[in-house]
N, C-alpha and C positions, 0 to 999 in steps of 0.2 A: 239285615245284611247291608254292607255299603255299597255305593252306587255301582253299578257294571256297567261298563260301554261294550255291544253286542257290534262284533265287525264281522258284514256276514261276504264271507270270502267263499269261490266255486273253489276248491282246493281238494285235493284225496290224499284221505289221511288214512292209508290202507293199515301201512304198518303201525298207526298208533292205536290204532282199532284191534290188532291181532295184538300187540302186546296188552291191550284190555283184558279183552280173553283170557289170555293164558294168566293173565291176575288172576280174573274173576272161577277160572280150573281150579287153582292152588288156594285158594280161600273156601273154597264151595264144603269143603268138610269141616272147618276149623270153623266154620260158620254159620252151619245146618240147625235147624231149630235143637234147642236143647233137649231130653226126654224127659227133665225133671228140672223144678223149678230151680237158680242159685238160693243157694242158704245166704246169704251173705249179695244181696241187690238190691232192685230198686224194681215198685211195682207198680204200671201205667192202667191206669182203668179208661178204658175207649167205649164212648158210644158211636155211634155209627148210625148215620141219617137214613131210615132206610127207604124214604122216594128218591136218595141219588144212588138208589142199586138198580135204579130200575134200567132193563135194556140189560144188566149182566146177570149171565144166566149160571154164573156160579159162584156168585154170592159171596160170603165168606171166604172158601175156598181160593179167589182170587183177590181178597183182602192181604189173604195169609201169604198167596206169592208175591205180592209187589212188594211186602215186607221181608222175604229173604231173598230177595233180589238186592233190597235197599240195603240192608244189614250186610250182604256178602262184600259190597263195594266200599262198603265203609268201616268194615271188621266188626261189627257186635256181632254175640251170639243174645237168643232169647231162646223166651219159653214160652209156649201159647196155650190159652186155655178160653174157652168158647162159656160164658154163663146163657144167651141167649141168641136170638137173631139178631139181634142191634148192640148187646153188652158184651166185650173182649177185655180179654186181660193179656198185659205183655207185659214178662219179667224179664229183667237183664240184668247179668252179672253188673255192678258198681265200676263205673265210667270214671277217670278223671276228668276234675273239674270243668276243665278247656274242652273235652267230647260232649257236656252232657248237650248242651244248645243245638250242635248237630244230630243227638237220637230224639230230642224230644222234634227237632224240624223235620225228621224224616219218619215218624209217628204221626203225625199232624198235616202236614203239608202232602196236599194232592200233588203237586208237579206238571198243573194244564200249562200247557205254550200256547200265547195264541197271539196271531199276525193281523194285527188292526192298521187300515190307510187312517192316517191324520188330515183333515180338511186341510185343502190346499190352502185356506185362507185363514189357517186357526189363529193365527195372532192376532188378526184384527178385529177377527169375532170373539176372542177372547177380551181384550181390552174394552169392547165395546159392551162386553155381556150379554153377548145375543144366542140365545138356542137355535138348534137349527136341526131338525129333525132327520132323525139315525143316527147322532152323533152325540157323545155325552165329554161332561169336561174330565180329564185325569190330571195328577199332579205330578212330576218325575223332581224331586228332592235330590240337592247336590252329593256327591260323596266326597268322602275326606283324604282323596290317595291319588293317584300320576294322574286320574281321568277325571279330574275336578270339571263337575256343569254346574251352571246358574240355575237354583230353582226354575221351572218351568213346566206351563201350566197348556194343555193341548186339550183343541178337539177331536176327538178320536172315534171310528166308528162304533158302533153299539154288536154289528154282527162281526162273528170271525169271518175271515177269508173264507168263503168257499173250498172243500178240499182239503182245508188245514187243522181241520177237527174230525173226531177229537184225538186226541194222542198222536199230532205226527210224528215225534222221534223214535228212530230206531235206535238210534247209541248212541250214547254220550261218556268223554272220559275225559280225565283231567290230563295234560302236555303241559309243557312248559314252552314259554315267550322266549324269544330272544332276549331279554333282559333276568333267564330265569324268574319269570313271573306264574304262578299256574292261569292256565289257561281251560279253557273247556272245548274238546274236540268233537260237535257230534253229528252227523247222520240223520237226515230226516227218512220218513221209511217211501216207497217209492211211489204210491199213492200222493201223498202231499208232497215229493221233490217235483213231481209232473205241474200240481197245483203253484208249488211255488215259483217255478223257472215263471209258468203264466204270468202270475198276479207281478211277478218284479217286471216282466220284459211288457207290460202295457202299461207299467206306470213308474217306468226309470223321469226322476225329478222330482217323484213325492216320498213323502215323508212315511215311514214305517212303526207305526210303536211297538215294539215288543212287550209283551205280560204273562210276566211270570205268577201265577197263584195269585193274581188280581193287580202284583206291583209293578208298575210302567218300569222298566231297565235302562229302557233307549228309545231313541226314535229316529233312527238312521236315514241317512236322505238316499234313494235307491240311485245307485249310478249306473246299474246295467244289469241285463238279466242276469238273473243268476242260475245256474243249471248245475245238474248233479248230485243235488239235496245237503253238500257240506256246508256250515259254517261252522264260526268259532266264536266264541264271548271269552272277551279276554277282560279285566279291570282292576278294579282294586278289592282283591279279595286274598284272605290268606287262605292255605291249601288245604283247611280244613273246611271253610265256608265254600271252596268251588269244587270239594269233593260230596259235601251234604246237596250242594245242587244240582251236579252232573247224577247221582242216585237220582234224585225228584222227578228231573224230568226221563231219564231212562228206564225209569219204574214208578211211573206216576198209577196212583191208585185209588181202585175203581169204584170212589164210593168216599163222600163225604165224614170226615173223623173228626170228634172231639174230644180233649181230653179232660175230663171229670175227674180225675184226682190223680195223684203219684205219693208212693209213699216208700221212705227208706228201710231195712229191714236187714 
């Protein structure tokens, strides 16, 4: 995905949050798992890691909804079918081209957010090569769109924020920018907006990486607490890449997935 710049704004975005909703009402049948496989699609074989189930107590079951949660928001239907504890199969009617990178991302991709302090000193202990323990190096790689950064290479803590794990978001949905650009509007849930106003209002001046499913986005300089649990990530993505990621992280899911083959039919 190309680079995103995360601008994280106390803002309330009630009504973009209720026009979600009433999407995700009017999709919720045209998108309900299928009762029989398509003749005519494409068919995902998923393993499934099963020490990252550990701590969820419904298993499978809770595979399967963060899957028609993910699907609902972004219009596929499927069909599921269970071979073991760890072996799934997901069929889906045949995507054009331009969707299929978005279902295999949201097949794949957990969807963790997690809020790391950057050493107040990373640059210089970056160019110096020095370790410095709790802290590991990450890479944040330029993008190609309005929100062009210079490669750039950070120390970043090794623990999440306290508070901020795991799953803080409670909704996410795609807005548009004042430049009609899409935008991502979400909601942290009210658990990690308490942790997050914290961790910004004792340390407005430093640096923030945000990571998404391990990839650094941003690393924003904190100017003030922030309260309320809004932000927004806005950058350079078209509205198919910032609708597969508004799913990720509003139904990120509960249990490490690989995918072992796909085959057309």
């Amino acid at each position: 995905m190309k680079k995103l710049l995360l601008i994280l704004v106390p803002i309330l975005a009630v009504w973009a949050l209720l026009l979600g909703g009433l999407a995700w009402y009017f999709l919720r049948d045209r998108t309900a798992p299928l009762m029989r496989p398509p003749a005519d699609g494409i068919t995902f074989e998923l393993e499934i890691n099963p020490f990252s189930l550990v701590g969820h107590s419904n298993g499978l079951a809770g595979l399967k909804q963060a899957y028609v949660r993910r699907f609902a928001k972004l219009g596929f239907q499927f069909y599921w079918q269970e071979h073991s504890a760890t072996r799934v199969q997901v069929i889906t009617p045949r995507v054009p081209a331009d969707q299929l990178s978005a279902l295999t991302n949201a097949l794949v991709h957990r969807g963790q957010l997690e809020f790391r302090l950057v050493h107040p000193d990373s640059e210089r202990l970056v160019q110096e090569g020095q370790v410095v323990p709790g802290y590991s190096s990450v890479t944040m790689e330029p993008g190609d769109g309005a929100f062009r950064q210079r490669r750039e290479t950070l120390l970043v803590a090794v623990q999440v924020e306290p508070g901020l794990q795991p799953d803080p978001i409670h909704s996410a949905m795609v807005v548009r920018g004042q430049q009609d650009e899409p935008q991502i509007s979400f909601q942290l849930s009210p658990r990690a907006a308490t942790a997050f106003a914290k961790l910004t209002g004792e340390n407005v001046g430093r640096r923030l990486a945000i990571i998404v499913d391990g990839q650094l986005l941003s690393a924003p300089i904190i100017q003030t607490a922030i309260g309320g649990g809004y932000g927004m990530i806005s950058g350079s993505m078209n509205p198919n890449q910032a609708m597969e990621l508004a799913s990720r992280l509003e139904s990120p899911l509960p249990a490490q997935v690989t995918l072992v083959k796909d085959r057309e039919h």
